[in-house]
TORKOL-4160 file (C-alpha; in steps of 0.2 Angstrom, whole numbers, padded with zeros to 4 digits, m for minus):
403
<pt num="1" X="0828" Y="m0122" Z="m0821"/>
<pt num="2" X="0810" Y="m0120" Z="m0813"/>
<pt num="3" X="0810" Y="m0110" Z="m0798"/>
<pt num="4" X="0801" Y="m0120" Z="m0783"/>
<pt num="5" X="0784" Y="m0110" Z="m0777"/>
<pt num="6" X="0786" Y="m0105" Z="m0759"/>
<pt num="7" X="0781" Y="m0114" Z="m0746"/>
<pt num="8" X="0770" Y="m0105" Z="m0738"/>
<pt num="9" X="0759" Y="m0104" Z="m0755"/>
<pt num="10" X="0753" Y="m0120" Z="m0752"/>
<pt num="11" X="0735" Y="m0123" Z="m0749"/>
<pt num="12" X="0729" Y="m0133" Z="m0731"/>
<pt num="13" X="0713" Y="m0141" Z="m0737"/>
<pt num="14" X="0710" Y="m0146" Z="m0719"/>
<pt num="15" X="0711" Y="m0132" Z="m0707"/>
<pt num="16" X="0701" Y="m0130" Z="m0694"/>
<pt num="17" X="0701" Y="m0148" Z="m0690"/>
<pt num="18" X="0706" Y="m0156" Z="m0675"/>
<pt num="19" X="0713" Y="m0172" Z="m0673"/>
<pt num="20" X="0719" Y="m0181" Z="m0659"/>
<pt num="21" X="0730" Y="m0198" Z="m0660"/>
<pt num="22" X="0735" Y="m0210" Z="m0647"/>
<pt num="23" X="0748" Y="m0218" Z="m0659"/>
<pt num="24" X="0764" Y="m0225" Z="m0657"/>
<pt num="25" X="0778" Y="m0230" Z="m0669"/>
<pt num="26" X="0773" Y="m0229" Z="m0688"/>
<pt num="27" X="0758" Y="m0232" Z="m0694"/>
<pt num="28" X="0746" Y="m0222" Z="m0683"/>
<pt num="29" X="0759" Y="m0209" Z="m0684"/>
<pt num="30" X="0760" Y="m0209" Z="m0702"/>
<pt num="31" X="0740" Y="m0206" Z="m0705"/>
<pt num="32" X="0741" Y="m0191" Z="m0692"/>
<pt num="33" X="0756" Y="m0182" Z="m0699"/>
<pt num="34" X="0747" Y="m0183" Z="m0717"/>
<pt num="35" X="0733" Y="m0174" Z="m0710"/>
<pt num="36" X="0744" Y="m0163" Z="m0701"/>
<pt num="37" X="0752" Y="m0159" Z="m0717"/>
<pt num="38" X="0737" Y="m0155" Z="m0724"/>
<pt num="39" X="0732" Y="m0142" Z="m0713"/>
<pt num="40" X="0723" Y="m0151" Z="m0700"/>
<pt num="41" X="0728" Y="m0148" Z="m0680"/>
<pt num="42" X="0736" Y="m0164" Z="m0674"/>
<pt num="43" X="0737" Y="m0166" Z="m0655"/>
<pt num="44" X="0748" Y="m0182" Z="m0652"/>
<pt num="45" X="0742" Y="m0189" Z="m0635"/>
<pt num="46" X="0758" Y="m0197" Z="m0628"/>
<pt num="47" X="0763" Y="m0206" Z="m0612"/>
<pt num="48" X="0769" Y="m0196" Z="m0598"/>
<pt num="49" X="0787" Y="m0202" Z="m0602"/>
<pt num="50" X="0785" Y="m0198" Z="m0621"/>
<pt num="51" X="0781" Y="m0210" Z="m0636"/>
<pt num="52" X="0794" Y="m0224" Z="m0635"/>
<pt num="53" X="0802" Y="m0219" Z="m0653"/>
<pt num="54" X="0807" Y="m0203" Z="m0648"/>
<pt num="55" X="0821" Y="m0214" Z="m0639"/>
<pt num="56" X="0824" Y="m0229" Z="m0651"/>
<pt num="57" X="0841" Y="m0231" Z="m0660"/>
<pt num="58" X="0847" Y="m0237" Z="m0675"/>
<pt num="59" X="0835" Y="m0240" Z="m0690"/>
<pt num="60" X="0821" Y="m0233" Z="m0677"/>
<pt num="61" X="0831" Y="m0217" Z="m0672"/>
<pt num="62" X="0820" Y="m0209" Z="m0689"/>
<pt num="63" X="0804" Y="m0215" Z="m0685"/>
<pt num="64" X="0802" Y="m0197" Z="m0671"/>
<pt num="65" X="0807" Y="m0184" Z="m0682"/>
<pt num="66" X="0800" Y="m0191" Z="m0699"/>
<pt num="67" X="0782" Y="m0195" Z="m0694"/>
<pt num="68" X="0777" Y="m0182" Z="m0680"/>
<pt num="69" X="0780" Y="m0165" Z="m0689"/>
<pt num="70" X="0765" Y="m0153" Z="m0688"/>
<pt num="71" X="0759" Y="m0160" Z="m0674"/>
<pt num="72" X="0757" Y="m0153" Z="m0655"/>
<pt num="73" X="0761" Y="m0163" Z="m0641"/>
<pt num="74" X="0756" Y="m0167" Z="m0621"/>
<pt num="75" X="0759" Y="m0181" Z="m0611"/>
<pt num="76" X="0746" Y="m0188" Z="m0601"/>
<pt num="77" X="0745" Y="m0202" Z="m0588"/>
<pt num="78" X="0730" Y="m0211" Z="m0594"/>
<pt num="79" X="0731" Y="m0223" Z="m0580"/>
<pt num="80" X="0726" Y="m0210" Z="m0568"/>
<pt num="81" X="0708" Y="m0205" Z="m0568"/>
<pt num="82" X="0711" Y="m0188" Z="m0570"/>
<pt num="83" X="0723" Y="m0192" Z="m0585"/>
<pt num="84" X="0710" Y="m0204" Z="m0594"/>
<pt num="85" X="0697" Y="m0188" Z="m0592"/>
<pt num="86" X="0709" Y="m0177" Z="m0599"/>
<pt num="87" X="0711" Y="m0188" Z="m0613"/>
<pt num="88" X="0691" Y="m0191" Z="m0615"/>
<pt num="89" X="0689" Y="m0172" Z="m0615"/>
<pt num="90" X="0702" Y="m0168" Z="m0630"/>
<pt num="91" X="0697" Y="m0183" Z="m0639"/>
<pt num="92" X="0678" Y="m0174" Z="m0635"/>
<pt num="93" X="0685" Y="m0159" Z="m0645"/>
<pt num="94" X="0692" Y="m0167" Z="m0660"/>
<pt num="95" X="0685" Y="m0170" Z="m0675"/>
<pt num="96" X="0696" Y="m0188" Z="m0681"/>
<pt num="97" X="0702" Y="m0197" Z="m0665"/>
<pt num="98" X="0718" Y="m0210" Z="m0673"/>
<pt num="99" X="0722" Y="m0224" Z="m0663"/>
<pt num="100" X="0733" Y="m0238" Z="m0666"/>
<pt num="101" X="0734" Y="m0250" Z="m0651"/>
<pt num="102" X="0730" Y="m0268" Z="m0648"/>
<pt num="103" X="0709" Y="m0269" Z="m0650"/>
<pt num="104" X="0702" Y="m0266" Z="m0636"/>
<pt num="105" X="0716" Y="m0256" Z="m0628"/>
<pt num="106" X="0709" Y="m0241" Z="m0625"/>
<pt num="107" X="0690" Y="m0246" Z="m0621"/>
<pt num="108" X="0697" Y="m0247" Z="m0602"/>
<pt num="109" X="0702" Y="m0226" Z="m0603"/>
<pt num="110" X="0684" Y="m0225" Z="m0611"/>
<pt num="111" X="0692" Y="m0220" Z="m0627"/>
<pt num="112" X="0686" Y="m0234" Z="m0639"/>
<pt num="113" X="0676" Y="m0229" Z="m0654"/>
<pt num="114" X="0658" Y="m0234" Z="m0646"/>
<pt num="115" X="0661" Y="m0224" Z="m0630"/>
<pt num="116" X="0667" Y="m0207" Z="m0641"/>
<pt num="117" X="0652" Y="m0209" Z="m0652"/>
<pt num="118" X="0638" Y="m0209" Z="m0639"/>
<pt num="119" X="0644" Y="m0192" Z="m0635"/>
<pt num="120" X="0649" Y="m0186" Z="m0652"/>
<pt num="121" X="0642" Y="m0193" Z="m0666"/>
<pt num="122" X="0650" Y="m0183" Z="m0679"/>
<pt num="123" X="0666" Y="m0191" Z="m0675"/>
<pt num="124" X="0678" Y="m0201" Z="m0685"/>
<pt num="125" X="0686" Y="m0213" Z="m0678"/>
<pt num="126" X="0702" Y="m0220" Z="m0687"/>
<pt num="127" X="0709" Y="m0237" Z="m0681"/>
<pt num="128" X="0726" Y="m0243" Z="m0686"/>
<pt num="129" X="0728" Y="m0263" Z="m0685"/>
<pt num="130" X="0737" Y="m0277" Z="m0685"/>
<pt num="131" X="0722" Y="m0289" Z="m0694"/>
<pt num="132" X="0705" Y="m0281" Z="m0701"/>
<pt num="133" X="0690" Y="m0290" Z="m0688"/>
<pt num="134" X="0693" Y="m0310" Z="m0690"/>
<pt num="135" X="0701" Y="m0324" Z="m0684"/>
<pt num="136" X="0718" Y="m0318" Z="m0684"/>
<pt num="137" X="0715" Y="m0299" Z="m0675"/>
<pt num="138" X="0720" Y="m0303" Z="m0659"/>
<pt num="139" X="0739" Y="m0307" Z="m0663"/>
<pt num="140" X="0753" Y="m0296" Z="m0662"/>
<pt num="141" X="0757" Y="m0289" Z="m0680"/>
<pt num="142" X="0775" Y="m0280" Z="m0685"/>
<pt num="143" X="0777" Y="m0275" Z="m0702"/>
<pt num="144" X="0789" Y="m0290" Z="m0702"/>
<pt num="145" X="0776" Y="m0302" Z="m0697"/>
<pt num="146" X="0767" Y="m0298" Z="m0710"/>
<pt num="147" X="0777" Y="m0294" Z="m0725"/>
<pt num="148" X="0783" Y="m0315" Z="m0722"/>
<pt num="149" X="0764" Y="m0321" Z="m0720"/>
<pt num="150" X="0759" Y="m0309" Z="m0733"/>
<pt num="151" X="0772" Y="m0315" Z="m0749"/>
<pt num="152" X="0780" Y="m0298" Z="m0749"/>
<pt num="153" X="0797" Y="m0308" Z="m0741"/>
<pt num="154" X="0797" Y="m0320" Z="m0753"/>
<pt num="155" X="0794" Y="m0310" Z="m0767"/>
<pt num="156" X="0806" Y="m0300" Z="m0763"/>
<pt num="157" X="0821" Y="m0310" Z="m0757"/>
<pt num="158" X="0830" Y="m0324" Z="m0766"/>
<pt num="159" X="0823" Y="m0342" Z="m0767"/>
<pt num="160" X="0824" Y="m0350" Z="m0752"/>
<pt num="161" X="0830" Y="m0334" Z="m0743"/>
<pt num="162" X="0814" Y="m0323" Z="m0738"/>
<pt num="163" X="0818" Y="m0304" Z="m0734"/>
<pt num="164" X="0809" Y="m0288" Z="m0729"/>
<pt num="165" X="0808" Y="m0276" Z="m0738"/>
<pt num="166" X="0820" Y="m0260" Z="m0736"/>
<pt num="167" X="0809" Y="m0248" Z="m0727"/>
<pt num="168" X="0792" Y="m0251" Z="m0717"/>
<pt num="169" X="0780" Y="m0251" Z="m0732"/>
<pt num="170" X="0766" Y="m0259" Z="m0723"/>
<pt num="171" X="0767" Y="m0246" Z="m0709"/>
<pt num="172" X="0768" Y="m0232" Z="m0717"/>
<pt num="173" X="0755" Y="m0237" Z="m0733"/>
<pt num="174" X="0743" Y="m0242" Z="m0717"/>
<pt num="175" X="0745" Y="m0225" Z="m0712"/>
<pt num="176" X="0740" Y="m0219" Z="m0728"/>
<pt num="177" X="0727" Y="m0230" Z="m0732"/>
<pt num="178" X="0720" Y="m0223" Z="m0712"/>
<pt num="179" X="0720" Y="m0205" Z="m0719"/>
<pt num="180" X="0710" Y="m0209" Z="m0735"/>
<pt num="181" X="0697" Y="m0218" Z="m0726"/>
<pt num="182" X="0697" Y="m0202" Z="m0713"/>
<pt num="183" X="0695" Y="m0190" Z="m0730"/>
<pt num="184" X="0682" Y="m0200" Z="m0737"/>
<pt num="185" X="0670" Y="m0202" Z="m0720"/>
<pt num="186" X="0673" Y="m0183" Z="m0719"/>
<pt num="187" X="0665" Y="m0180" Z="m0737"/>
<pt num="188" X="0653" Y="m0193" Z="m0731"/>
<pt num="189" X="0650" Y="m0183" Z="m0715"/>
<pt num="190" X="0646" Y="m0166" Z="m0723"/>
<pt num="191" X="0634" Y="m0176" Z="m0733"/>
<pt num="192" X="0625" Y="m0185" Z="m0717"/>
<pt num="193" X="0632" Y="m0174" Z="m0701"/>
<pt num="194" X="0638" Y="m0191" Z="m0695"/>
<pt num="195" X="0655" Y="m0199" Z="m0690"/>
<pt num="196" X="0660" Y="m0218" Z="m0693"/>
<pt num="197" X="0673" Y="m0228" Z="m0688"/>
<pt num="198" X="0688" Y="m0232" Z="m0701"/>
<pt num="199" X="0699" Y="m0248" Z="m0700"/>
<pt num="200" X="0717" Y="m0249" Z="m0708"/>
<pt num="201" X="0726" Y="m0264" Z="m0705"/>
<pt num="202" X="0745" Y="m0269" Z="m0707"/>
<pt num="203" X="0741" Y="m0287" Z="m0717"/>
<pt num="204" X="0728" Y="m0280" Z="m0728"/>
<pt num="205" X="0740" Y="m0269" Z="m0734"/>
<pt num="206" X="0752" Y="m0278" Z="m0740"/>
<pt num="207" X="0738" Y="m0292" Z="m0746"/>
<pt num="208" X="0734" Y="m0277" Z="m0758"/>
<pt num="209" X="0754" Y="m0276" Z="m0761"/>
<pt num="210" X="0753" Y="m0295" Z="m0765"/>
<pt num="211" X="0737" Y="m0293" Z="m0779"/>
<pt num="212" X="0748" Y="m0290" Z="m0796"/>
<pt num="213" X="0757" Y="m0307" Z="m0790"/>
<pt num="214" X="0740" Y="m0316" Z="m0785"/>
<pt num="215" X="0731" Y="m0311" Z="m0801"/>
<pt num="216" X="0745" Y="m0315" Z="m0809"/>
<pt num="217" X="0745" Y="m0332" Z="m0803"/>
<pt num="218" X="0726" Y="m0333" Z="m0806"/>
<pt num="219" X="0727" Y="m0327" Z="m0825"/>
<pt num="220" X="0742" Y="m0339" Z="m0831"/>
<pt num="221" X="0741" Y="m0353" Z="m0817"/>
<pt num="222" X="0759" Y="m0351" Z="m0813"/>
<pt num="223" X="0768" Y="m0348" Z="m0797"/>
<pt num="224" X="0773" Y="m0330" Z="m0796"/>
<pt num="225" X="0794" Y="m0331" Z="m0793"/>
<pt num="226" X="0805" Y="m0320" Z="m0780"/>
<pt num="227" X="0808" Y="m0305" Z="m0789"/>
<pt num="228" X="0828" Y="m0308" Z="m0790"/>
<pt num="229" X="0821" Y="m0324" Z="m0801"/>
<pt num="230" X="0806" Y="m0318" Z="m0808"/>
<pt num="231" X="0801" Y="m0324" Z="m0828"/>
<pt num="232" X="0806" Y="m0305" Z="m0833"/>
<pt num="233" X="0794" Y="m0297" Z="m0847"/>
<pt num="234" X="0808" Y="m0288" Z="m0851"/>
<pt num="235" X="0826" Y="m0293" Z="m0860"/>
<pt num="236" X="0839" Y="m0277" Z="m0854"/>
<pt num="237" X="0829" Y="m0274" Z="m0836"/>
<pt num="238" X="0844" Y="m0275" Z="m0823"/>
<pt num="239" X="0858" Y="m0269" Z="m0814"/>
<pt num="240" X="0875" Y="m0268" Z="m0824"/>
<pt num="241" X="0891" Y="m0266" Z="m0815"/>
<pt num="242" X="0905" Y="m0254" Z="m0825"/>
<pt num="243" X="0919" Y="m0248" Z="m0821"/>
<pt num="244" X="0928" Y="m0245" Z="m0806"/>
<pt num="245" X="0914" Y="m0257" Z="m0799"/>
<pt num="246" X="0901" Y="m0244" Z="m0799"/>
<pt num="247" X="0883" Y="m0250" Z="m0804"/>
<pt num="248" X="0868" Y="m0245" Z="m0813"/>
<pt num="249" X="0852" Y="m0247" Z="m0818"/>
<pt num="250" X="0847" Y="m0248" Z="m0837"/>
<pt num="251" X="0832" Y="m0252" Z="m0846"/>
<pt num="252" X="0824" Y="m0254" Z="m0863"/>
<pt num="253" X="0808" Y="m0258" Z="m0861"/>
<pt num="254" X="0800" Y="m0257" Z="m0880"/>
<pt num="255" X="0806" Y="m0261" Z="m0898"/>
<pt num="256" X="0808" Y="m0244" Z="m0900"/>
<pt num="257" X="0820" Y="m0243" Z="m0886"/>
<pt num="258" X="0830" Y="m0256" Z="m0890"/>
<pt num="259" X="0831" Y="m0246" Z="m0906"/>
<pt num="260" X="0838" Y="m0232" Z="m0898"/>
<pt num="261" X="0847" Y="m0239" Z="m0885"/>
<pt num="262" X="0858" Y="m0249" Z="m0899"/>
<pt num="263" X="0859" Y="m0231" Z="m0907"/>
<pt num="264" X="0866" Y="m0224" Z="m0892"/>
<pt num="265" X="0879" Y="m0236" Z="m0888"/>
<pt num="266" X="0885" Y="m0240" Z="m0905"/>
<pt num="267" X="0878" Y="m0259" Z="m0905"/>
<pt num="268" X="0872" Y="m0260" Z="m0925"/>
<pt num="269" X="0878" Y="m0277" Z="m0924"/>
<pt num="270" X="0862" Y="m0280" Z="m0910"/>
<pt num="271" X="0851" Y="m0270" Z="m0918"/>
<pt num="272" X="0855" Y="m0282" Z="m0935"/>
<pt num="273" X="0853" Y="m0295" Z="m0925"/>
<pt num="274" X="0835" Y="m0306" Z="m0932"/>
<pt num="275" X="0835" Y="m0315" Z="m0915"/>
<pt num="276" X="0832" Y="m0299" Z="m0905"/>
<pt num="277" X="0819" Y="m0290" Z="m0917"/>
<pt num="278" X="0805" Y="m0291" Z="m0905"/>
<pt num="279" X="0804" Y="m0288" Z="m0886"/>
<pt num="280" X="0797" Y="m0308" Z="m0884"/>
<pt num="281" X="0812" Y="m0313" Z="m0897"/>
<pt num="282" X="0825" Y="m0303" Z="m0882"/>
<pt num="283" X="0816" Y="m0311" Z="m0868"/>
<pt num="284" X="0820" Y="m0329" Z="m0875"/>
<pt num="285" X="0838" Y="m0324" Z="m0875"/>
<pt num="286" X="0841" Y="m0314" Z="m0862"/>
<pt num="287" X="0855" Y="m0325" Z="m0854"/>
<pt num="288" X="0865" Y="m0322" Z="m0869"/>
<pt num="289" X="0860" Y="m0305" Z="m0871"/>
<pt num="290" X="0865" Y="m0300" Z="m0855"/>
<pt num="291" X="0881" Y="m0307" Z="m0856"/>
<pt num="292" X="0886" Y="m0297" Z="m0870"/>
<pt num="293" X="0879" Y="m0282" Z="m0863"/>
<pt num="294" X="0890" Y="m0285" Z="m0848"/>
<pt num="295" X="0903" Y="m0288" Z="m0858"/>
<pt num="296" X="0903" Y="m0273" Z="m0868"/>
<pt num="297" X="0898" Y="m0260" Z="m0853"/>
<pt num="298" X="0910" Y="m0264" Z="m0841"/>
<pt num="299" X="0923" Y="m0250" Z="m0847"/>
<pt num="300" X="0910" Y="m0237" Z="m0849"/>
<pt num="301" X="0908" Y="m0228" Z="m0832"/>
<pt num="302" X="0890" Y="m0224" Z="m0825"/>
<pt num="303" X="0892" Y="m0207" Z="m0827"/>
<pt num="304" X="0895" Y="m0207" Z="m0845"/>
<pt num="305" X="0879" Y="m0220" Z="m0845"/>
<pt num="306" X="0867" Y="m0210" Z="m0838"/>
<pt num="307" X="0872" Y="m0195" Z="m0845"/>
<pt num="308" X="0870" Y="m0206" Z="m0863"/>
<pt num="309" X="0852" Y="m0212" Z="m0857"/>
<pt num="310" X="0846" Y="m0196" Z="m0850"/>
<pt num="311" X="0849" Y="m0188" Z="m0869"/>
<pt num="312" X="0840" Y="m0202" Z="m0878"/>
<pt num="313" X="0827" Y="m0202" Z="m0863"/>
<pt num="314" X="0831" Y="m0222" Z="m0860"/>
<pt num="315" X="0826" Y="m0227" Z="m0841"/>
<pt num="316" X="0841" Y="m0229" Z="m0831"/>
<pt num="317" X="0844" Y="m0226" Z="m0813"/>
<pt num="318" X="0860" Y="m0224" Z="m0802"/>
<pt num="319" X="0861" Y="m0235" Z="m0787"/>
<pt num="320" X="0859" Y="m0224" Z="m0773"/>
<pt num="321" X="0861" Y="m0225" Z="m0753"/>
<pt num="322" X="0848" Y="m0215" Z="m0741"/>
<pt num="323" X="0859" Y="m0203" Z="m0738"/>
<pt num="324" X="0865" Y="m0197" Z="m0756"/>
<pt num="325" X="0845" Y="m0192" Z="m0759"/>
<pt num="326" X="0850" Y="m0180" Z="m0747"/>
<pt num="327" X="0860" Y="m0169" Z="m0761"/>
<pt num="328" X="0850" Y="m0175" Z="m0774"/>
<pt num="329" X="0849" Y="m0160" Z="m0788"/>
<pt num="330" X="0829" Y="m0164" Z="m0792"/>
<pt num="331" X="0824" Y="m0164" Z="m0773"/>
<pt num="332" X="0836" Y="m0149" Z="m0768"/>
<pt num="333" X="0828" Y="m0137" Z="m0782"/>
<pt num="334" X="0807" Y="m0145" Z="m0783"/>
<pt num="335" X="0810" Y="m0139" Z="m0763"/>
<pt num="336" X="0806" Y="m0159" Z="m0759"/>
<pt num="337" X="0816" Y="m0160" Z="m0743"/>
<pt num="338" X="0813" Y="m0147" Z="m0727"/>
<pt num="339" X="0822" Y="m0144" Z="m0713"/>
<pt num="340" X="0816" Y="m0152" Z="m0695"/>
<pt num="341" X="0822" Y="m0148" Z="m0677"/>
<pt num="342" X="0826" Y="m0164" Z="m0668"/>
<pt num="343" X="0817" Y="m0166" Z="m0653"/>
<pt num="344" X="0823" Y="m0178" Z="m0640"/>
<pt num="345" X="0842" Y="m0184" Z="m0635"/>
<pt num="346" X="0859" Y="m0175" Z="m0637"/>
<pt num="347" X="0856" Y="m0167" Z="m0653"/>
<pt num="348" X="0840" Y="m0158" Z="m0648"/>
<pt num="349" X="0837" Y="m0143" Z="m0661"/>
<pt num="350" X="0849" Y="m0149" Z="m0673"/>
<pt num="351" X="0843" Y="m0148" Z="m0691"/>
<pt num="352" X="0840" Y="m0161" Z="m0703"/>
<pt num="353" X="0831" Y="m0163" Z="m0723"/>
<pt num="354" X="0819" Y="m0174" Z="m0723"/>
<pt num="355" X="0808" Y="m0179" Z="m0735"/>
<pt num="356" X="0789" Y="m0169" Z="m0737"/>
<pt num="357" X="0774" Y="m0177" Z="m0744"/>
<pt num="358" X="0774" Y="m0182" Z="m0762"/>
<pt num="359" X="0762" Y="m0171" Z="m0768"/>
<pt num="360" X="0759" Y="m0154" Z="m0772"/>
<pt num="361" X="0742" Y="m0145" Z="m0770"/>
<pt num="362" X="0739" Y="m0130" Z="m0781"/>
<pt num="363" X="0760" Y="m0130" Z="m0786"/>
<pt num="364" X="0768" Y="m0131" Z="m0770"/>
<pt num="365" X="0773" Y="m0144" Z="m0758"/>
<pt num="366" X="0765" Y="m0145" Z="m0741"/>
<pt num="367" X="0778" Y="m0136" Z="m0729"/>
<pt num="368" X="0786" Y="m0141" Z="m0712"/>
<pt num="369" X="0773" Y="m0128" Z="m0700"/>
<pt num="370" X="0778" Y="m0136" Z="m0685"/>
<pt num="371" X="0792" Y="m0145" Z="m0680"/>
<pt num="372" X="0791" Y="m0160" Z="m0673"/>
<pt num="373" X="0785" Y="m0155" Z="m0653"/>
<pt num="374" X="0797" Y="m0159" Z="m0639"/>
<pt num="375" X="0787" Y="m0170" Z="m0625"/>
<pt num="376" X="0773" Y="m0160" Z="m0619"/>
<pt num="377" X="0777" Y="m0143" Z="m0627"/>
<pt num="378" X="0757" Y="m0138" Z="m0630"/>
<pt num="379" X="0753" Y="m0146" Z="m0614"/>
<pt num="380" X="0748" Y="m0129" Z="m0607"/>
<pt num="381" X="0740" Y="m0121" Z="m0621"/>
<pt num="382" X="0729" Y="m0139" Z="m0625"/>
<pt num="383" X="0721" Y="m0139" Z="m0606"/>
<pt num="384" X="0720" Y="m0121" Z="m0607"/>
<pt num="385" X="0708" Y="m0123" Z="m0622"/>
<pt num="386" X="0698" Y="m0137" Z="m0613"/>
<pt num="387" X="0696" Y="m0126" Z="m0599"/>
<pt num="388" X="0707" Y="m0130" Z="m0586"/>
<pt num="389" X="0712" Y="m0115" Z="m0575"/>
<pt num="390" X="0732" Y="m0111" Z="m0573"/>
<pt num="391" X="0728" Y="m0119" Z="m0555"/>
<pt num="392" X="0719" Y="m0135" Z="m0563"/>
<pt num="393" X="0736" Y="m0136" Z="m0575"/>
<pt num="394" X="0749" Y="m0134" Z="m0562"/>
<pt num="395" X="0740" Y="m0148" Z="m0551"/>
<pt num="396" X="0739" Y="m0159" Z="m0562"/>
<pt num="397" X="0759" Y="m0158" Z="m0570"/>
<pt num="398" X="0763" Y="m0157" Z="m0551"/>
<pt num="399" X="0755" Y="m0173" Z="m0549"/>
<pt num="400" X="0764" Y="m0180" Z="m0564"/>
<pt num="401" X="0745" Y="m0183" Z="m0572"/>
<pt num="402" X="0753" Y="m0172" Z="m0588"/>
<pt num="403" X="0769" Y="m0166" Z="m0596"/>
């Protein structure tokens, strides 16, 4: 096995870059803790209490320590004037400024896009939306909202039953799409010397998850159908259950893996078979098909099937919970999951894996520098670094203006 590269090998295309976000849940999060990964300073701006998710429980209690790593943090009081100009002068500092609040939110604080600009032009300005500029920008958008008004519920529960998808896609994808529009206006700057502002927004996102379906729909004129129903393209595509009631995923996906995948399981008679030659002949007798398959599979346990598929190089997949990636083989030796500190509640400083970016750069992964920052923990050093005297600093956390 293929040692992992060290860590600390990887490459951070972006230091020396300030950023500084006023973000709160996922999505603004997401596009600051990309660039944090890549090597940029990420100052997260929160409220003098702290950001909301570092208290959130349940399916939010992740949403802290998975987006905020790399990041330094201070609280600030931005309805105090004295706040609001520590705010304005870090924001003056930074190179991107990542925001996602409702429009118009922060032009009160003077920290909108037009009001940064006139005193930095070479700014980037990167705003994480609900709705892109239009008629429906002004309404309150979850990634709920939108994956039901944007198809993705439908396509992804069962007819007549819509339901979100498993994770927040639209969030975190906006994120991402934030952070490629902030890389390309920084190529774009070092080109002209000048910032622009970028626009992400949750139901453009997943309009652009919806396109394969709305293509789909405009090549064959046919209503695309919830996935559980879909008009599959392919004949063995689906879940089998074995035995003991464990499940998995197989697949063949060609003629040639049909082929094999008869080969493998001893089915000469299927592979005889005239009516299944083709992957089209399959697909018109996939109900029938599929029973047998059942039929025949259900005392073969999933071990003994994926250890078959995974010699003959068929696609299968075991059916997995979020926590069993956590002592996945691949992940544990590609060095795919790092260790974080949690920050807030009663198990501050306890460490947990979770996942890094899915990329590498130059061979190695993009590490963990800093762990995700307690409430305030840079405070000092940032106003230091604007020029605030130990006095200025010590006035202003005694007047509750920072944390």
């Amino acid at each position: 096995m293929t040692a992992a590269p060290p860590l600390n090998a990887a490459p951070q295309p972006l230091a020396g870059l300030r950023v500084v976000e006023f973000t709160h849940m996922v999505m603004g999060p997401t596009c600051g803790m990309v660039l944090a990964d890549l090597g940029a300073e990420v100052i997260k701006v929160e409220p003098i209490d702290g950001e909301g998710t570092r208290q959130l429980l349940g399916a939010g209690a992740g949403f802290f320590p998975m987006f905020n790593r790399n990041k330094k943090s201070i609280g600030v009081d931005l309805r105090k004037p004295e706040g609001a100009e520590v705010a304005r002068r870090l924001a003056a500092s930074a190179d991107v400024v990542a925001e996602n609040f409702k429009p118009g939110a922060l032009a009160k604080y003077g920290l909108d896009y037009a009001s940064l600009a006139a005193v930095n032009d070479r700014l980037i300005y990167v705003s994480h939306k609900g709705f892109l500029p239009g008629p429906y920008e002004h309404r309150t958008a979850l990634d709920e909202v939108v994956q039901m008004m944007g198809g993705l519920a439908y396509m992804t529960g069962r007819p007549g039953d819509p339901l979100r998808a498993g994770t927040s896609v639209n969030d975190i994808m906006g994120g991402l799409f934030g952070a490629i529009g902030a890389l390309g206006a920084l190529i774009q700057r070092g080109i002209t010397g000048r910032g622009m502002e970028v626009q992400s927004a949750l139901f453009e996102n997943n309009v652009f998850l919806m396109g394969q379906h709305m293509l789909q729909y405009a090549m064959t004129g046919q209503h695309p159908k919830p996935m559980p129903a879909r008009d599959n393209p392919w004949a063995v595509y689906d879940v089998f259950t074995v035995k003991d009631g464990e499940q998995i995923f197989l697949a063949a996906v060609s003629d040639a893996q049909f082929a094999t995948f008869c080969d493998a399981l001893g089915f000469d008679d299927l592979k005889a078979d005239p009516t299944l030659r083709t992957n089209n002949d399959r697909v018109r007798q996939r109900p029938r098909l599929l029973a047998t398959l059942r039929e025949r599979l259900a005392s073969r346990s999933a071990a003994e099937l994926a250890e078959l598929f995974e010699r003959h190089g068929l696609p299968f997949a075991p059916i997995r919970r979020p926590e069993d990636l956590l002592d996945d083989p691949h992940l544990q030796a590609t060095g795919g999951l790092a260790d974080v500190e949690l920050p807030n509640g009663a198990d501050t400083g306890r460490k947990v894996k979770a996942p890094l970016l899915p990329v590498t750069l130059a061979g190695a992964r993009l590490p963990v520098r800093l762990q995700p920052p307690r409430l305030g923990a840079h405070t000092r050093e940032l106003l230091a670094g604007l020029g605030y005297t130990e006095a200025q600093i010590d006035a202003l956390r005694n007047q509750a203006v920072v944390a």
